[in-house]
N, C-alpha and C positions, 0 to 999 in steps of 0.2 A: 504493500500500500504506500509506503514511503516512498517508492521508485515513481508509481505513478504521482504522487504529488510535484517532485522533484522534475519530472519530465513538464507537468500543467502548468510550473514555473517558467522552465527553462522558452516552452513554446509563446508565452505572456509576453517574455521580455523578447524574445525573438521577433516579434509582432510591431514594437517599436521603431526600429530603426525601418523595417519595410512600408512601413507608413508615411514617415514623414519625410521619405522623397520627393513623395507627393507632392510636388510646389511647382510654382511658376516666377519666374523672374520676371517683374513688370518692366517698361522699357527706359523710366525714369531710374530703376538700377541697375542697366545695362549702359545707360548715360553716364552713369558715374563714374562705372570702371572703365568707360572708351576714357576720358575725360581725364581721370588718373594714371590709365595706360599714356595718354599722350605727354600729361605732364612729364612723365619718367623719362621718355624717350626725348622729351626737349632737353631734360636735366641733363642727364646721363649719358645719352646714345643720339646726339645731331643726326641725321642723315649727310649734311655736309661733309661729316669725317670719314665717310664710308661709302660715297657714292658707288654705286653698281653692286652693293652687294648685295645676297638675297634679304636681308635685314631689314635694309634702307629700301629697298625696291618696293618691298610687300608694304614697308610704313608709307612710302608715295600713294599708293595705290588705294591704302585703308582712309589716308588723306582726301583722295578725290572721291569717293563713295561720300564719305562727309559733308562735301561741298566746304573743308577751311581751305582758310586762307594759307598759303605759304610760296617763297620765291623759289617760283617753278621755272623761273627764264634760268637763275644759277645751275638748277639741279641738274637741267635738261643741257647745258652746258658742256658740263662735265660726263653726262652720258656721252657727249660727244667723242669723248676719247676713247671710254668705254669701249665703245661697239669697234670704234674702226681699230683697238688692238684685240679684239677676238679670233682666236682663230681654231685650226684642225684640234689641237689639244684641250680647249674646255667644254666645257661641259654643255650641251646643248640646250639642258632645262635651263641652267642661269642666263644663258640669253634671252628665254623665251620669257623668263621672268621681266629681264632689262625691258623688253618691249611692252611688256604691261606697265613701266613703270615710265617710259617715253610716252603711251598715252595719256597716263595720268598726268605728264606733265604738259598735256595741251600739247605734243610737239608730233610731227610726222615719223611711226616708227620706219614708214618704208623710204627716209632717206636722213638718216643720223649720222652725223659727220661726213655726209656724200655717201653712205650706204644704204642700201634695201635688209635692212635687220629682219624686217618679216620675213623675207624670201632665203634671207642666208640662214635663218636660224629652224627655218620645217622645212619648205616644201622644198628645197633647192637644199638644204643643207648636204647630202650626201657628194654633192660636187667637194667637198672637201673633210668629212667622217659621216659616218652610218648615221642615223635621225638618232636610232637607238643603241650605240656606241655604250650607252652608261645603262641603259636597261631599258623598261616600258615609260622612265619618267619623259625621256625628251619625246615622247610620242605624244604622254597625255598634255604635257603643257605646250606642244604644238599645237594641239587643237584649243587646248584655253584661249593662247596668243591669237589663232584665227578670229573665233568667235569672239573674242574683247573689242575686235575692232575690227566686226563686219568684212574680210579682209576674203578676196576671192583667191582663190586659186588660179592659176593662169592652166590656160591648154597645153604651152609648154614645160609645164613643172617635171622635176624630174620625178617627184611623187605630187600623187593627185591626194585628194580627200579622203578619197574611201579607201585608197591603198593603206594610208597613215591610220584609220579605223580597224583594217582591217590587221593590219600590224599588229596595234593595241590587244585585239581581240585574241591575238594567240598569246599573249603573253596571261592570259587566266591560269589560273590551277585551278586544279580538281576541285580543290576546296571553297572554291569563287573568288580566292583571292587573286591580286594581282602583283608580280614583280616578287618584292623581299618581306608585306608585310603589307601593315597597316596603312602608313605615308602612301605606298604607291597604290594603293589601292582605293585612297580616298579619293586620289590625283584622278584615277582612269575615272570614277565614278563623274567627277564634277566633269570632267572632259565628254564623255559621252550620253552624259542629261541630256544636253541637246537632240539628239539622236534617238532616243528611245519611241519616240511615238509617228518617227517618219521614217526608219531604214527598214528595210529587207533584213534576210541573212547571207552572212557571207561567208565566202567555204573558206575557214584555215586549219592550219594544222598545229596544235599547240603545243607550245618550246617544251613543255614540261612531260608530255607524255607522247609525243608524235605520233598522237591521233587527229586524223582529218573527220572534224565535224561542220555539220554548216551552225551557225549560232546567230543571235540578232544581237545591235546592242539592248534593246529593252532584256533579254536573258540574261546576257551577261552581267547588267547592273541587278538584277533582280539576285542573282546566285551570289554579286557582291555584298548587296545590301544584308546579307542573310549571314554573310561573311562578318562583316562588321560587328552585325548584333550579337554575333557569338565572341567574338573577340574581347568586348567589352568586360572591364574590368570593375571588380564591387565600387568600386568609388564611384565607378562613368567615367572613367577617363578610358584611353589607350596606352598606357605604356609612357609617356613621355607626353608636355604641351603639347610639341611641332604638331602630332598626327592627333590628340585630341582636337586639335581647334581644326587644322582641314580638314574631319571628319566634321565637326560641325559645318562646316563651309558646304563638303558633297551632299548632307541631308538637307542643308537650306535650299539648296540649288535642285534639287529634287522636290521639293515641298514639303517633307518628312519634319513633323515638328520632334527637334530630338529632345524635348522637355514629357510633352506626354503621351508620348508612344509608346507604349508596351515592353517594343522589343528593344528600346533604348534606354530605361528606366530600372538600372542595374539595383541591387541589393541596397547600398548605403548614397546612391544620388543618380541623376540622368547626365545625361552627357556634357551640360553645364554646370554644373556642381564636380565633373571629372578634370575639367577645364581648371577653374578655380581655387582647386586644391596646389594647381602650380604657381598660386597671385600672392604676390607678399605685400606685408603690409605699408611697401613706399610704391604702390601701386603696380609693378612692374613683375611679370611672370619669368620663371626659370623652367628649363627645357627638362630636367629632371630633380628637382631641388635644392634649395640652397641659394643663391643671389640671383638676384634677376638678372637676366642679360638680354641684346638686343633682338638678336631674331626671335627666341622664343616670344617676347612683347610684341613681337610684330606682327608674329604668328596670331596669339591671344586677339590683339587689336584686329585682323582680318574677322575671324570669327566672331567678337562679341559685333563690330557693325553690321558684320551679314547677318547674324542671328536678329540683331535690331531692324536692319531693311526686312526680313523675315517676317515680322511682326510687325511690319508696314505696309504688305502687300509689294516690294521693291523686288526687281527682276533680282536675275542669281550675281552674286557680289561680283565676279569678272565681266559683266557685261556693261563696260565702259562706254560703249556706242550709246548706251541707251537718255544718256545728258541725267536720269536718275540719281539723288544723292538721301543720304540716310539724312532724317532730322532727329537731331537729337534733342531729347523732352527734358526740360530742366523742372523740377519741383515749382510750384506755386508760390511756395512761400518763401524760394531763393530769391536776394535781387539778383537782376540781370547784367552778370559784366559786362563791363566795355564791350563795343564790337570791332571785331578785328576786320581787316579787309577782305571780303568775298574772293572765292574762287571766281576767277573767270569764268564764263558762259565758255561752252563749244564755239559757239560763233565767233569768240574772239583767237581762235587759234592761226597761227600762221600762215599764209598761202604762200604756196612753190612762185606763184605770179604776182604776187603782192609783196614785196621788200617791203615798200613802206610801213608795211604793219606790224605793230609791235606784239610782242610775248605777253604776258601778264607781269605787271611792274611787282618790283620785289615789295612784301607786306611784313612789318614789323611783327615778328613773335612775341607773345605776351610777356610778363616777364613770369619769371619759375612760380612763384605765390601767387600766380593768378588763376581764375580758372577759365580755358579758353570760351570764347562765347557762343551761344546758342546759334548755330546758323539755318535760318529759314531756307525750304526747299526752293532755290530757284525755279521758274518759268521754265519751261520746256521749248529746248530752239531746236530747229533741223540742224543735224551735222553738215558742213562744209563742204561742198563738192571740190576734187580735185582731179587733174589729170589722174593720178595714180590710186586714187581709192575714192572712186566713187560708185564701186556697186556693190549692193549687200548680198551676201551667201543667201541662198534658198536654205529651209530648214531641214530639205530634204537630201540627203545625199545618198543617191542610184547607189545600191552594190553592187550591178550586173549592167553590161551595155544593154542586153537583152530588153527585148520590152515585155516577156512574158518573166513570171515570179521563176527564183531560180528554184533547182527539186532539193527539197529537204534531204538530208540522210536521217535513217534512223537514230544512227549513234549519239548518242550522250554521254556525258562525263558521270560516272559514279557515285551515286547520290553516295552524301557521307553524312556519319551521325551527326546529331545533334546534340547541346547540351538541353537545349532550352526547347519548350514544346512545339513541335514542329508545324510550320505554317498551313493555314487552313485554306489551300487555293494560291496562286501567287499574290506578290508582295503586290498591293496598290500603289502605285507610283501615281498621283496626281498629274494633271496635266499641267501647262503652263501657266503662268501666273495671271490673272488680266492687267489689262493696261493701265486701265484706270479706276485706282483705288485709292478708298479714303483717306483725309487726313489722321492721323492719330489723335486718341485722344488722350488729353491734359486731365492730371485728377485733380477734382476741386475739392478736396477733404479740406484742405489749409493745413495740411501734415508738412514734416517739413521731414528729407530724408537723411538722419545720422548715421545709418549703416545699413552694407546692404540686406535683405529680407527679401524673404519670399512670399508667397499666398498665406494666411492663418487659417483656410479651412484644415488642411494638412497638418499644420501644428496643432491645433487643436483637438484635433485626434491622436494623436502624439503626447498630449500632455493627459487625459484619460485613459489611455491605453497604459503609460507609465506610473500611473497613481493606481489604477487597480492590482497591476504586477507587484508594485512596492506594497498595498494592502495584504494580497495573497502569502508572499513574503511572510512578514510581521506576522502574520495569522498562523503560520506555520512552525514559524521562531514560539510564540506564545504558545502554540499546543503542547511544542516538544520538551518547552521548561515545566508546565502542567505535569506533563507525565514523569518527569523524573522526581519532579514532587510528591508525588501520588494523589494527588488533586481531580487527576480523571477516573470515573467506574466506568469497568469495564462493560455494565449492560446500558448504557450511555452511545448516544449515536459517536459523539467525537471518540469517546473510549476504544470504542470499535474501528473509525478509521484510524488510530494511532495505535491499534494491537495492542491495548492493554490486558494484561492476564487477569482473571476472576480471582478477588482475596480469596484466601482456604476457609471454610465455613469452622463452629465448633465441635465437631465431630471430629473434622479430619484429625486433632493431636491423639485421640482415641485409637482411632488407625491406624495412627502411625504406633501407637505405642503398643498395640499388639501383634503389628507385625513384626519390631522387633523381641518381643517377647518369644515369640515364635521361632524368629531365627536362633536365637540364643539357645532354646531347648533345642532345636535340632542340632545343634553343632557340640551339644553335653552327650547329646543318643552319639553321633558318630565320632568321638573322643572317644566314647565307654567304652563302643565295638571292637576298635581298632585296640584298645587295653586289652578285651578278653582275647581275641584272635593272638598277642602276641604272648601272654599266659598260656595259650594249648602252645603255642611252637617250644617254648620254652619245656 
């Protein structure tokens, strides 16, 4: 009976911590930590001391989704150098990163320092190393880099689209992961969102098993996403920030809210609370613990803004073309800081036939003790037509010249176990986002926000679930001091669940004392016997 108490316990307090993951991060404290992420990275980690690197590139980028202010004629300057010393020996992703980070600076990625960086770093890159040289990553951030900036493929490319898809596609495992792990696997996921509700399948044959299957991308993200939610670790993280936050990124960009989804709402938190465990308290995240540093912060900052445009109805955070920017919600009862100078519009970005026109003037950063200002979502302008990029990708990309569907094979890849209960039908993937969505809304409690917090239905149940466990407890501690008291009888309900034995009634010292009586004269009868048997030997 003990065991079962002790277990009724143990499942009470159990109950606890699965409950109050249950939360939602409202958007005015997803404001806070972009807000304190940024401050860190002005203190700590310029972008100016680190032009081109993935750290600095990802914070340009987390910047223009924001719509702040910063001097982007500098940045973009110094990318200049950048690109035109890239060559056969780096790494294909970090250029394709550079180029997300030349749009974000209002500047033309397909002529940086007198170079076409789009064209040298995907589709044309093999004129000088393999796309995928370093693995499945410079595949997938080839296609991010297209689709950031609407960017067509030419007829003469030495890889087209669906080739660079289909590339991707072989690099899956068995297991629906991609490449080495998590990182690359979030990578393919946000690379081929695009894709999932317009392509075909396409026949490849995959590096890991050298089986030729036909696959679509909608399967292959679907076999990832399944990948993912097992992967996931009791906290909600993955292993390290980097791939926690662009795992955030791939399910934003997919529509997957990774707060209350099922399959991302791990034992001890959901996938922002796995984030968060890497945020120290001078605002700034570290890649596996211990001090902040800069990419992992810049990683963080990519993911808390896109989980905020997320929760805006804002396309998926790479899609730069779209003049979109996150607004960030500052509290009611905050005054409102100074305003710093607005990002340029689109419209004011440079033209190949316009000299005269200038960059975005440089804009004074606040100072460290400040907190950057709230910036209103811009007007929405057409992008700039130019000789070199003026036509948008279709969302459809043909995997067969054919015009009739290509023939399935049978084959498939090996379903593999699961931990977690296996899906009821495939994974829903939402479609695209719609265009026009509403503003956010501003809470008028008059609360003013000291730290961050989550929802209080979840706590609330969390703090009941813990006051019955700790009653249950105490209730158990009291029986067991009871009983060693002798305070419980045993024909007593509590008596009986804590096995108390029944006092001896007065008779039993009666019985007992005759049954030693008893014993005693038997053991005088067999003494006698053994006396007279040894008298006859004698």
């Amino acid at each position: 009976m003990k065991k079962k108490i002790a277990a009724l316990l143990c499942a009470a307090a159990m109950l606890v911590p699965s409950v109050s993951v249950v939360a939602d991060y409202e958007q005015d404290n997803l404001t806070e930590m972009i807000v304190e992420a940024v401050e860190w990275k002005d203190n700590y980690d310029n972008p100016f001391y680190s032009i081109g690197s993935n750290g600095s590139n990802l914070y340009i980028t987390a910047l223009r989704r924001l719509g702040a202010g910063l001097d982007y004629e500098s940045y973009l300057s110094g990318l200049d150098g950048i690109s035109a010393g890239y060559g056969a020996e780096h790494n294909a992703a970090d250029m394709q990163r550079t180029v997300l980070a030349v749009i974000s600076s209002y500047g033309d990625a397909q002529n940086v320092g007198g170079r076409d960086l789009v064209a040298d770093s995907t589709y044309n890159r093999d004129a000088a190393a393999p796309l995928a040289k370093d693995g499945c990553d410079g595949l997938s951030w080839a296609l991010i880099a297209l689709e950031a900036g609407s960017y067509e493929v030419p007829a003469d490319a030495l890889e087209s689209k669906d080739q660079i898809i289909a590339a991707l596609l072989s690099y899956q495992n068995s297991d629906g992961s991609f490449g080495n792990g998590v990182m690359s696997t979030s990578a393919a996921v946000t690379a081929l969102a695009p894709y999932i509700e317009t392509s075909g399948a396409y026949t490849i044959t995959q590096n890991q098993t050298g089986q030729t299957i036909d696959i679509s991308p909608s399967e292959a993200v679907e076999s990832a996403v399944v990948y993912l939610s097992e992967a996931q670790m009791k906290d909600g993280d993955w292993g390290d920030a980097n791939s926690t936050a662009m795992t955030i990124i791939a399910l934003d960009t997919l529509g997957i809210d990774c707060e209350s989804n099922p399959y991302f709402s791990a034992r001890s938190g959901n996938a922002v609370d796995g984030l968060l465990t890497y945020r120290n308290s001078d605002g700034g995240f570290s890649e596996n613990g211990g001090e902040s540093d800069g990419e992992a912060t810049s990683y963080a900052l990519c993911a808390l803004t896109s989980h905020l445009g997320f929760k805006q109805g804002r396309s998926g955070f790479f899609r730069l073309d779209t003049g979109e920017t996150v607004v960030l919600v500052a509290p009611p009862s905050q005054t409102a800081p100074p305003q710093t100078t607005a990002a340029p519009t689109p419209s004011q970005d440079k033209s190949d036939d316009a000299e005269t026109t200038e960059r975005p003037a440089a804009t004074t950063r606040p100072a460290a003790t400040a907190r950057p200002a709230v910036t209103p979502r811009p007007a929405a302008t057409a992008r700039p037509s130019s000789p070199t990029n003026t036509m948008r990708p279709t969302r459809t990309a043909a995997p067969a010249p054919s015009t009739s569907p290509m023939p399935r094979s049978t084959a498939r890849p090996t379903p593999r176990p699961t931990r977690r209960p296996a899906l009821v039908g495939p994974v829903e993937i939402p479609g695209p986002m719609p265009t026009e969505t509403p503003q956010p809304d501003i809470r008028d409690d008059g609360g003013s926000v000291q730290t961050i917090h989550k929802s209080g239905a979840g706590t609330v149940v969390a703090i009941v679930l813990s006051a019955i466990a700790l009653l249950l407890i105490a209730s158990f501690v009291t029986l067991t001091v009871l009983k060693k008291k002798g305070k419980l009888k045993s024909d007593s309900a509590l008596g009986k669940l804590m096995g108390v034995k029944p006092e001896p009634t007065e008779k039993e010292p009666a019985r007992v004392h005759r049954r030693t009586e008893e014993r005693r004269k038997f053991e005088q009868r067999e003494r006698y016997k053994k006396r007279l048997k040894y008298r006859h030997r004698s």
